[in-house]
Each structure stands twice: as structure tokens, then as C-alpha cells.
N, C-alpha and C positions, 0 to 999 in steps of 0.2 A: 717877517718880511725878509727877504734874499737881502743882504747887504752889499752887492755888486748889480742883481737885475731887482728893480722894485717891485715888478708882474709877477712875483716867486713867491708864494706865499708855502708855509711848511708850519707843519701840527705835530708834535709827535705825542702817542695814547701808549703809555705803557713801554712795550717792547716792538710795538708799531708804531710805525710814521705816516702821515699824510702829506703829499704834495698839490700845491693849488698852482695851476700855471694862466694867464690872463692876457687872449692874446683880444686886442678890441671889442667884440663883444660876445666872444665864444670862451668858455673856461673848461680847460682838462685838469679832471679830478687823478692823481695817481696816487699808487701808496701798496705797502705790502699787505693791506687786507683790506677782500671786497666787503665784508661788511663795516671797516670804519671808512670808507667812501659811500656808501651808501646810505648813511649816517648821515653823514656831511651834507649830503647832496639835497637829504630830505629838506635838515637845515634850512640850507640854504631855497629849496623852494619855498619855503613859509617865509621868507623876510623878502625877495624876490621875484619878480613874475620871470619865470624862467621855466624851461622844459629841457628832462634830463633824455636827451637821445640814447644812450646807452655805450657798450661795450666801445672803445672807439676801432674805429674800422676805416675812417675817412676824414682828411683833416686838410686842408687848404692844398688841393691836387693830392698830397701824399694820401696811397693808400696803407694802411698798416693791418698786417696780420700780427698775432699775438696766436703764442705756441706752448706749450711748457716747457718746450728747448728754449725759445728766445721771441725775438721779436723780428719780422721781416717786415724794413720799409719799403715801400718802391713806386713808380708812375710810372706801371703797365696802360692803363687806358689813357693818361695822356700822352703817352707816345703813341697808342694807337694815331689817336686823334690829330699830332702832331704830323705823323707820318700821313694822313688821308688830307690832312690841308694842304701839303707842298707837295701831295702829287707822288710820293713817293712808294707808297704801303705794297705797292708793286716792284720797286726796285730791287736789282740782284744783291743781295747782301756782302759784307765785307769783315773779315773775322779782325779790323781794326778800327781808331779811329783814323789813323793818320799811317800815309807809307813812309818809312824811314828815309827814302830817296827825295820828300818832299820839303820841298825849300820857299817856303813864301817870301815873296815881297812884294814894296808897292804895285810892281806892274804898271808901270804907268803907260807904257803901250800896250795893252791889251786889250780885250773887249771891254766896253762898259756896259753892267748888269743893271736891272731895276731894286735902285737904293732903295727903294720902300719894300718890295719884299725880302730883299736881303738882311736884312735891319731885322724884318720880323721873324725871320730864321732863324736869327741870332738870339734876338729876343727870345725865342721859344727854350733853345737850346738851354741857355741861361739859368733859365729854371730846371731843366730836368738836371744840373749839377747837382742841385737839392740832395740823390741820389745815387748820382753816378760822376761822383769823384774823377771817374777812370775817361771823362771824355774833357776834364775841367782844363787840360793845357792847349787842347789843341781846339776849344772853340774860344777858349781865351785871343789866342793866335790869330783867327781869324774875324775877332770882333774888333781888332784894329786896324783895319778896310773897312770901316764901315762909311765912312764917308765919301771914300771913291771904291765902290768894289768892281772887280774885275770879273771875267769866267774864269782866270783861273781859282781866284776866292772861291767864287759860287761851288765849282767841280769841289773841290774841299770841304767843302760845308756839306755836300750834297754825300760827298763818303762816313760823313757824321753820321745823317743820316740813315745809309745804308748799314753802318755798324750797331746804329739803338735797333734798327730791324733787327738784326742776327742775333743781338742780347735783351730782344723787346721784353723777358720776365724778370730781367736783372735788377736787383735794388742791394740796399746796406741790410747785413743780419747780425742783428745784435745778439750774440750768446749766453743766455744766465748761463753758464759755466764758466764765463771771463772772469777774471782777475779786477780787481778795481785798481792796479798799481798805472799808476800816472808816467807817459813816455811820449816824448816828442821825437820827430825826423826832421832835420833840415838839409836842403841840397839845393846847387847854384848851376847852372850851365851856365859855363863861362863864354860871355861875348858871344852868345848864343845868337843875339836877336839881328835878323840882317838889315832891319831897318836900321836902326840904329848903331849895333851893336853892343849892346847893355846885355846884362846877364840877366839870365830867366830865373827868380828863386820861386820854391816854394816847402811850404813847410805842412807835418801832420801830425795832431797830438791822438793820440790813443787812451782810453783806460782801459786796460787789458787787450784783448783782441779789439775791442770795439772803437772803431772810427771816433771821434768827437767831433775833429774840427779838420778843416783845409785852410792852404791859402796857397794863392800862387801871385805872383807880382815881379816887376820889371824893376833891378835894381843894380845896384853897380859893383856887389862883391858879395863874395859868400857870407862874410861876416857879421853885413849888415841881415841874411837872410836867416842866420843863428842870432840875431838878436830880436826877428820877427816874430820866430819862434819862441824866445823866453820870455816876451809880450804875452804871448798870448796863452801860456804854460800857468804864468803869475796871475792871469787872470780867473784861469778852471782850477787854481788853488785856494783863492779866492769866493767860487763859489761853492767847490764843494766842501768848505770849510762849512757855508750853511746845511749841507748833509749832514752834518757833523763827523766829515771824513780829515783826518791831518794825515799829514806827510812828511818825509827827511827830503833828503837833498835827492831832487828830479833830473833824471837823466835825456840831456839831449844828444841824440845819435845823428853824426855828421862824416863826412865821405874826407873832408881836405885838415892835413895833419896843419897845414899853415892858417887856418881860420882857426884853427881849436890853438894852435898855440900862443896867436895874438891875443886869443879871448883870455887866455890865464896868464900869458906877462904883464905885469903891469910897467914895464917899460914901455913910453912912448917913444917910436924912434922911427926912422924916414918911412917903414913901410905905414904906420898907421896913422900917419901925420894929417894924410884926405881925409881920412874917416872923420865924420860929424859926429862931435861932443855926445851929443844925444844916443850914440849910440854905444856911447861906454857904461850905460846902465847893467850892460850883459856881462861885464867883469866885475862889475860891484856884486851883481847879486852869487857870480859864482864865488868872489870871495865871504860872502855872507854866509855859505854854504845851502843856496836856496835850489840852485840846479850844478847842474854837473855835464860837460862835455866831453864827450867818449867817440873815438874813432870807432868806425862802424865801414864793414867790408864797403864794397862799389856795388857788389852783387846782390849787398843787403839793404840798403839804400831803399825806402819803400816811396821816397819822397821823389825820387828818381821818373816815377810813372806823370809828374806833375811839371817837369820841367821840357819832358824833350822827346820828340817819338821814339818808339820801341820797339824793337823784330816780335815776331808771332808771342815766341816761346816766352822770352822776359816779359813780355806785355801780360800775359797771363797772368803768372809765376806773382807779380807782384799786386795786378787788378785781385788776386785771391787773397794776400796778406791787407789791402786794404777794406777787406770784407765784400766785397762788390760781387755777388755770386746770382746766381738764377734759381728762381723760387725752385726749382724741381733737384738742383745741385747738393750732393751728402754737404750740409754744412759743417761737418767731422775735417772735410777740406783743412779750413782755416782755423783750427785750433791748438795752443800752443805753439804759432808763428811767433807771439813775442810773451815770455817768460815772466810770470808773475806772483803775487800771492793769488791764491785759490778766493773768490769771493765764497762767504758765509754769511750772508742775507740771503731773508726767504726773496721769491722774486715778486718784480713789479710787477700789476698793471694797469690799463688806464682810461679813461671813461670820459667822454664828452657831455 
């Protein structure tokens, strides 16, 4: 059993391993050899009243191909589907989510739209992040109007739309030629938010090329946004310690010389004085030597895609380092973007 998720159950036979994952009453078999999952499987149909669908190919919306290159996720048909409910499947397309010149706020003189299908726009969109990372800031953005939205909200949402049309085959691909080496991003627009004025963070862990995790969130410095991320670094070390994967000291790549240098003084003095207690865990564990903060260009910054719109060319440039490519796209693109060990396991795959 996983000792961070309890639904993780792991076998290992020899020089192969089994993964058992249990999500309510559907269980994915994975593992580096189809016949010790098919083993497994029979198994478990004798002790079970259970039916082994097969190869898997379709899992809670996500559709997934399986390659001998790698694995391609993605929700092509519910974007279809998404796009034919709101009326859109015909709109001109838009090679963004969001114009750089765009400035939301409350609008509080504006038109008012109908809150219940704005709501389920949002709603809808929400989910297709599952796969597309690359739309996660800017329908963040506008899921806070959701209780008074405006046209000019709607008009935004409605270019969301127009942008999963122009990328309707896009999902995350996972490379067996990635690296397993473990690497987070974190990054802050400063006072970004014009509601408020709060800083937009968000952060993205990696093993090798391959996405793992996002997050994006409203908070009040970069520091606390590098400490979001070594939350949740400690956590995927954590479990893939059940892999039986270990690691040295994990590198978190960040944009601001003054967040990385609070993080390693342990001097407390007037600039760090707001910061909440809780979040000097991020200095403990780099003196523990559990992670590590390292300046990282502006231009390199992948986290950058998650906090703030983007011109054409960088909007690309970095939706391709975070894996987000289109089924027909050479996925040769995105490799070697971030430096690693070479993995040497045979590869996965995975069976409903």
C-alpha cells in the first residue's frame, strides 16, 4: 500500500513491478509487464465479480493513447462536445487563450450575463485543465466573476473557447525517453490581480520532461509561492519513494534573486517579518538539504505560462516545455527541454 495515497497499491515479481490504482469502483492495472498484469487481473476476477475491459483507452473523460514512444493524454471529444453545447464548434478560432492587452475586473457597470450558464462554462472548462495546463490561468481569472459576471467576462471566456477549437487535438505526452529526475518551477506576478491586487503564483513539478503537477493560486509574495511548491515537491518524494525511486537534494527553479535569498538566510529581519510562521518550513527543509533554489532566466521560467497572458511567440515557446502538444505534433519538439538522468526502466502500461 502507497504510504502517502492508500488507493496505490504496488507488487513487485522479480525485476518487474505491478501497480494497482483504485479509483471508487474502477481499478487501473499498470506495471512493466503485460503478462504480470494479466496474471493479476485473472486473480483478481476469481475473488471478485469484476470485468477486465482491457487495454486502457478511456478513463473518467481522459482519453489516452499508449505508444511505444510514450503516452498521449488528452479530451478531444469533450471539447468536441463542450464546444457543440455553448454554441461555439463554429466560432473563428484564436491562436490564444487570452490577449495580452486584456485586463479583467469586476465590471461592475457592465452588461449582466446569465450566471447559470456562465457558471457552467466555467464549470466545463475546469475540467478540460485536467489536460491543458496551458488554459489553467486565465480561466482561473475568470472563475472569479462567477457571481456577478459581465459581457465583458463572457467575451473572455468565449476566446477560451475559441482557443481549445484551434488546439481541439491538444493534450499532455508523456515520453518513455524522459528522465525520472524530479524538478519544480515556481513564479509570482507581482500585484498582478486588479481586483485586489494580490499576486498571482503558480507553480509546476516535472519528472523529466513529463508534467506531474500544476498549481496556480492568489497570494501575497513569491515566497510564499516557492514554498507552495516545496509542499508539494515533498509530497511526489514522498510517494515515489513507494516506487522505490530516492533522491538528493531537489531543485526548485525560480525567476526573483530576493525570494531565493530570504529562502536561504536564516536571518529574520523587517523584510520577512509578514511572512506567516508556517511558511518557514521552505528554509528548514533547504537547510536539511531536501531541496534546493536556483535562479532560473525570466525567459526560462515555464511557470510563467500560469500566472499572466502571453504574446503568440512565448505562449508557444513555453505551452511546448510544458508538454501540452497536439496529437499529430513531432513530440521530438519537447525533449531535452529540461536535463536529466536518462530513465532505464522498461516502460509502462496500463489496463482497466
Amino acid at each position: 500500500m502507497g504510504s502517502v495515497d492508500k488507493t496505490l497499491f504496488l507488487l513487485k515479481h522479480g525485476k518487474y513491478f505491478l501497480i494497482v490504482q483504485i479509483y471508487v469502483d474502477d481499478i487501473i492495472f499498470g506495471g512493466s509487464s503485460h503478462a504480470l498484469c494479466s496474471k493479476f487481473s485473472e486473480q483478481m476476477s476469481r475473488e471478485f465479480e469484476m470485468s477486465m475491459i482491457g487495454e486502457l483507452q478511456f478513463f473518467l473523460g481522459l482519453q489516452i493513447r499508449q505508444t511505444p514512444q510514450g503516452t498521449f493524454v488528452h479530451q478531444s471529444k469533450y471539447t468536441r462536445d463542450l464546444l457543440r453545447k455553448f454554441e461555439m464548434a463554429d466560432a473563428s478560432p484564436q491562436m490564444t487563450p487570452m490577449s495580452t492587452s486584456t485586463a479583467l475586473d469586476a465590471d461592475e457597470d457592465g452588461k449582466e450575463v446569465d450566471q447559470k450558464v456562465y457558471r457552467g462554462m466555467i464549470g466545463s472548462l475546469i475540467y478540460l485543465t485536467a489536460t491543458r495546463p496551458d488554459i489553467q490561468f486565465v480561466v482561473g481569472l475568470c472563475a472569479c466573476f462567477q457571481a456577478s459576471p459581465r459581457e465583458s467576462h463572457r467575451t473572455a471566456v468565449k476566446r477560451i473557447l475559441r482557443y481549445i477549437k484551434f488546439t481541439l487535438e491538444f493534450g499532455l505526452w508523456y515520453s518513455l525517453d524522459s528522465s525520472l529526475s524530479l524538478l519544480g518551477f515556481s513564479d509570482s506576478d507581482h500585484a498582478g490581480c486588479r481586483i485586489d491586487h494580490k499576486s498571482t503564483s503558480s507553480t509546476c513539478q516535472f519528472l523529466g520532461t513529463s508534467l506531474s503537477s500544476v498549481a496556480t493560486s492568489t497570494c501575497e509574495a513569491e515566497y510564499v509561492a516557492i514554498a507552495s511548491c516545496c509542499s508539494q515537491i515533498l509530497w511526489m518524494l514522498a510517494t515515489l519513494r513507494d516506487y522505490g525511486l530516492s533522491y538528493g537534494r531537489v531543485s526548485i527553479l525560480c525567476d526573483s534573486p530576493s525570494a531565493i535569498s530570504v529562502a536561504k538566510n536564516p536571518v529574520l529581519h523587517s523584510r520577512t517579518k509578514q511572512i506567516d510562521v508556517r511558511y518557514h518550513f521552505l528554509r528548514d527543509n533547504y537547510e536539511k538539504g531536501m531541496i534546493d533554489i536556483v535562479k532560473v532566466a525570466s525567459e526560462n521560467q515555464v511557470a510563467d505560462i500560469l500566472t499572466k497572458p502571453l504574446d503568440l511567440e512565448n505562449f508557444n515557446r513555453l505551452r511546448g516545455k510544458l508538454g501540452v502538444v497536439g496529437e499529430g505534433v513531432d513530440k521530438a519538439l519537447i525533449k531535452g527541454e529540461i536535463e536529466g538522468l536518462k530513465c532505464t526502466e522498461s516502460g509502462l502500461s496500463f489496463w482497466l
